[in-house]
C-alpha positions in Angstrom: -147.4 28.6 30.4 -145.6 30.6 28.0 -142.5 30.8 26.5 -139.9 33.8 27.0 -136.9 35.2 25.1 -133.7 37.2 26.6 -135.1 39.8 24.8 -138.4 40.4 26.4 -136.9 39.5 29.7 -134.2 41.9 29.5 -136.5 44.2 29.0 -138.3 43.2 32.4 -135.1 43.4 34.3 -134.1 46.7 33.1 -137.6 48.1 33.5 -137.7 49.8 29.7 -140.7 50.2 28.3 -143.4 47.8 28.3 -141.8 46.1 31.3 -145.3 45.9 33.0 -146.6 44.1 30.2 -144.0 41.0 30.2 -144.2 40.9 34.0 -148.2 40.5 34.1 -147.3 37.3 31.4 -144.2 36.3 34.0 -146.9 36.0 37.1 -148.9 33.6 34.7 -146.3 31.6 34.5 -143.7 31.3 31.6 -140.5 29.0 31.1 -137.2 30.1 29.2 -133.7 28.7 28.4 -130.9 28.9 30.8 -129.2 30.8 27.8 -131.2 33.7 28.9 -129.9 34.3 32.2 -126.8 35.2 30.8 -128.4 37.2 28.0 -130.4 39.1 30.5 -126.9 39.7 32.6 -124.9 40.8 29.6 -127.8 43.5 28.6 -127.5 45.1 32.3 -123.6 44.7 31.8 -124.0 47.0 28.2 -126.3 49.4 30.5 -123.2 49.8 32.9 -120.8 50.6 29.8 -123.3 53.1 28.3 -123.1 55.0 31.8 -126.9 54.1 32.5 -125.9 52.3 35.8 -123.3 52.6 38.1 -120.8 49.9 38.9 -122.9 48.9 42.1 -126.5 49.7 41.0 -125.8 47.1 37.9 -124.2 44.5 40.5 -127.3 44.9 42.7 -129.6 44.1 39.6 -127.3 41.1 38.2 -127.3 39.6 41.7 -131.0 40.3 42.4 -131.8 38.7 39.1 -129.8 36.0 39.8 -131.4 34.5 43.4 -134.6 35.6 42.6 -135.4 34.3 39.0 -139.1 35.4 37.7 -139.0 32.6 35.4 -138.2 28.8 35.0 -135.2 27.6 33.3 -135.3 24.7 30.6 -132.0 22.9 29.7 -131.4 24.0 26.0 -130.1 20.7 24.6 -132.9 19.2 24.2 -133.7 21.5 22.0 -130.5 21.6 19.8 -131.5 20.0 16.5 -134.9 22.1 15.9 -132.8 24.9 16.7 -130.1 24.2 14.4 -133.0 23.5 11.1 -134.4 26.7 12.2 -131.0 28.8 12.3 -130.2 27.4 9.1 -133.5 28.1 7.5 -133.5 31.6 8.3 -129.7 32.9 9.1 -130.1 33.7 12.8 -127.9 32.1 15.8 -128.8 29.3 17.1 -129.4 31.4 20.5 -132.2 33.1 18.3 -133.4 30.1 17.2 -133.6 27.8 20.4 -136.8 29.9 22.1 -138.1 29.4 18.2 -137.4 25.5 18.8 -138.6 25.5 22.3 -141.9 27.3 21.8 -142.8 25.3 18.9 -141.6 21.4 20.3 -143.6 22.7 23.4 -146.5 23.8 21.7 -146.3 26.8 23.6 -146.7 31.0 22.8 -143.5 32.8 22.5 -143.2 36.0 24.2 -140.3 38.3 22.6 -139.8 42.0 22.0 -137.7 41.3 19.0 -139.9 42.3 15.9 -137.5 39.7 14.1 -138.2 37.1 16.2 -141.7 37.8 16.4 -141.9 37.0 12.3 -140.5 34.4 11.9 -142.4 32.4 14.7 -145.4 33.4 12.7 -143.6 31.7 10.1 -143.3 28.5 11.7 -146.6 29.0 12.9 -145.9 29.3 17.1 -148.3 31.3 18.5 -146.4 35.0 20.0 -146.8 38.2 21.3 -144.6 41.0 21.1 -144.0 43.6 23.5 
């Protein structure tokens, strides 16, 4: 089991590149917050305003995302006061900084694709892979 940002699953849903990668992780098995659902949504919503989907093709996506997650969703609050120590420690949001809390109160590699992200998990010594 493994943990997975918005980043990394954004990436999956909008097939960029490296998308293979993150979905051979996803079959493993991997958990994530239920913050990224809407992360993931919003980055297919940006898609649509840059004129890379149409109206419908990014409604299709949304909605096929949406009834047939490829991941497991945590509840975030547990998760709230690592986040918050972490987020303060190194200036990111606390959106940022709750797959940092999860992974590491879980024990669990982070998978991400944000090469910020990436560092400062080594920094707080939690295992990840970027992608």
């Amino acid at each position: 089991m493994k943990v997975i940002d918005a980043s990394s699953l954004a990436k999956f849903v909008n097939r960029e590149k490296g998308w293979k990668v993150i979905e051979s992780h996803l079959l493993e098995g991997c958990i994530t917050l239920g913050l990224a659902v809407k992360e993931v949504l919003n980055s297919i919503w940006k898609r649509h305003l840059r004129n890379d989907f149409t109206e419908e093709f990014a409604q299709k996506i949304m909605l096929e995302f949406i009834n047939n997650l490829p991941v497991k969703t945590i509840e975030q609050n547990d998760y709230l006061a690592d986040a918050i120590k972490i987020s303060l420690k190194y200036k990111i949001t606390i959106y940022d900084s709750l797959y940092l809390a999860l992974a590491a109160k879980e024990g669990l590699e982070l998978i991400t694709s944000d090469e910020k992200q990436y560092k400062m998990a080594l920094e707080e010594n939690i295992k990840a892979i970027i992608v």
